[in-house]
C-alpha positions in Angstrom: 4.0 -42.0 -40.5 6.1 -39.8 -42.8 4.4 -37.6 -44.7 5.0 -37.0 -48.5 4.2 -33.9 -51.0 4.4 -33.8 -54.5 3.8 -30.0 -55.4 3.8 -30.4 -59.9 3.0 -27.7 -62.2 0.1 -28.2 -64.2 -3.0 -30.6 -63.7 -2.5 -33.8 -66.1 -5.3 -34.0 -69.2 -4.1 -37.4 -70.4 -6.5 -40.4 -68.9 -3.6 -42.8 -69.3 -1.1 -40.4 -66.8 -4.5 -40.0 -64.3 -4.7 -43.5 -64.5 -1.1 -44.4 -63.8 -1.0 -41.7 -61.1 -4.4 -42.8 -59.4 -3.1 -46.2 -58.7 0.3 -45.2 -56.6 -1.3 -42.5 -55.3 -3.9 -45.2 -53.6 -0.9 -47.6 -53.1 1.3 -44.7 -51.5 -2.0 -43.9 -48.9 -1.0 -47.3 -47.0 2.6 -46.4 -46.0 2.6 -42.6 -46.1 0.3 -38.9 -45.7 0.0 -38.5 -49.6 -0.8 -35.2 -50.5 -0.9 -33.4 -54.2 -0.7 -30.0 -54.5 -1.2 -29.0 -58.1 0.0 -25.5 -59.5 -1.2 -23.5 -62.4 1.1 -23.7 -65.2 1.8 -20.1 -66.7 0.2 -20.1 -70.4 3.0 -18.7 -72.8 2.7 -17.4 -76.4 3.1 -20.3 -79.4 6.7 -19.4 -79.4 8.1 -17.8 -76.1 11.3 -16.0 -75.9 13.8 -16.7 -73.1 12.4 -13.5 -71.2 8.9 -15.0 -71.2 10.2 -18.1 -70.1 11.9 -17.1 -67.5 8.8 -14.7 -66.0 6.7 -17.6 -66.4 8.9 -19.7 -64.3 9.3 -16.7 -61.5 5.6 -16.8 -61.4 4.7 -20.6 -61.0 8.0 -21.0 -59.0 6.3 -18.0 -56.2 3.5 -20.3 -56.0 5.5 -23.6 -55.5 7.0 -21.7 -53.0 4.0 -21.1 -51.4 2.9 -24.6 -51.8 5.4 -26.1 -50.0 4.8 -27.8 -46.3 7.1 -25.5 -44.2 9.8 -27.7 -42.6 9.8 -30.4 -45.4 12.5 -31.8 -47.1 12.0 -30.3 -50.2 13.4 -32.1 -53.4 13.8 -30.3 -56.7 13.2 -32.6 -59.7 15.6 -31.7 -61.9 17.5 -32.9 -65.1 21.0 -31.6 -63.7 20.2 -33.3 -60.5 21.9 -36.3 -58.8 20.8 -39.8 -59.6 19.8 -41.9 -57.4 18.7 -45.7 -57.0 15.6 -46.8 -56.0 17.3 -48.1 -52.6 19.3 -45.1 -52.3 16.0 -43.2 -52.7 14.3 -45.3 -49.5 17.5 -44.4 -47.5 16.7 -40.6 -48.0 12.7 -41.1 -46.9 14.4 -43.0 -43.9 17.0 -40.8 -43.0 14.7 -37.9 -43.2 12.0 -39.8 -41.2 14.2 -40.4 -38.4 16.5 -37.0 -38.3 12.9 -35.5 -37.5 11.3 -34.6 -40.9 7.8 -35.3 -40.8 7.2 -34.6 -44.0 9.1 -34.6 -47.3 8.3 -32.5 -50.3 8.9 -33.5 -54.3 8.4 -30.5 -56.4 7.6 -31.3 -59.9 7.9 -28.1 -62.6 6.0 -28.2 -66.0 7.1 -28.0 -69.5 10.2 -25.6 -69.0 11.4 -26.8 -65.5 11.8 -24.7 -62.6 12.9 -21.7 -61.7 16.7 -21.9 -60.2 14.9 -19.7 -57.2 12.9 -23.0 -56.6 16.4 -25.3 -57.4 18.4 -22.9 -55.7 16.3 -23.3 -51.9 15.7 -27.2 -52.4 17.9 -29.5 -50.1 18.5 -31.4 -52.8 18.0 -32.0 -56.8 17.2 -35.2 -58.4 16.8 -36.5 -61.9 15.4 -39.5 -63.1 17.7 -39.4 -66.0 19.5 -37.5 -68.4 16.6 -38.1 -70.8 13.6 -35.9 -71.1 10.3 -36.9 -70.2 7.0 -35.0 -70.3 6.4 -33.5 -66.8 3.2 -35.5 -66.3 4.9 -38.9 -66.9 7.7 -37.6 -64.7 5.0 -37.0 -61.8 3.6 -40.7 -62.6 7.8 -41.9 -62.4 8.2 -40.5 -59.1 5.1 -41.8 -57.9 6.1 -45.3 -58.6 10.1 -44.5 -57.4 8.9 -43.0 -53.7 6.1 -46.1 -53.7 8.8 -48.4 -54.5 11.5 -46.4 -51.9 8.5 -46.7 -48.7 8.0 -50.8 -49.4 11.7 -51.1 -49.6 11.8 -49.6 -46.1 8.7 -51.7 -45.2 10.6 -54.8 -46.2 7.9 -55.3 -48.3 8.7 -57.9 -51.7 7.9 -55.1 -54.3 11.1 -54.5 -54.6 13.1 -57.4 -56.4 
């Protein structure tokens, strides 16, 4: 069974987002190894400059780094990233599945991305879309997407 990692910066607050996130992460426990790996996001001043920003994101992006499952298919999510369909999505789990990845990491950065150290050693970067979306709704998203991918693959009817 493939296993699947979703490393995100920050721990979500918002009931509704814990909610959301709760119910793939129970769905996604039938067809995969779920695992969370949650990061401390780096507290900035009320108005950062670029120089603060950009330590912050060295700093978190050394513990994603650290976080990630050594030999996993790491996947930066990332608005400059490819899109991707849903089914082109359950071709990737497959292909990685059965080129010998056992595992297959999604790394989620908080409110000012990720650093391009963490972009820069991913296999591959993916957006959702060219619209912004708060990070924790993003982490909800992609739980839905890579539950949606794994039933695809299952032939399951989810997927209409």
């Amino acid at each position: 069974m493939l296993g699947v990692t979703f490393v995100c910066v920050g721990r979500m607050r918002e009931a509704h987002y814990i909610s959301a996130f709760a119910e793939y992460e129970k769905r996604l426990g039938s067809l995969c190894r779920f695992e969370l790996k949650e990061i401390a996001e780096v507290r900035l001043s009320e108005r950062p400059s670029d120089a603060e920003i950009a330590a912050a994101l060295r700093r978190e992006g050394e513990a994603i780094e650290r976080a990630v499952p050594k030999g996993a298919l790491t996947v930066a999510m990332c608005i400059e990233g490819r899109h991707m369909p849903s089914e082109g999505l359950a071709k990737l789990l497959n292909t990685a599945a059965e080129g010998g990845r056992s595992r297959v990491c999604f790394i989620v950065g908080g409110s000012y991305g990720l650093s391009g150290d963490v972009k820069g050693r991913a296999d591959l970067k993916l957006s959702m879309s060219e619209m912004t979306f708060p990070h924790h709704l993003a982490r909800v998203m992609l739980a839905e997407q890579v539950y949606r991918a794994l039933t695809i693959n299952s032939g399951s009817r989810y997927h209409k």
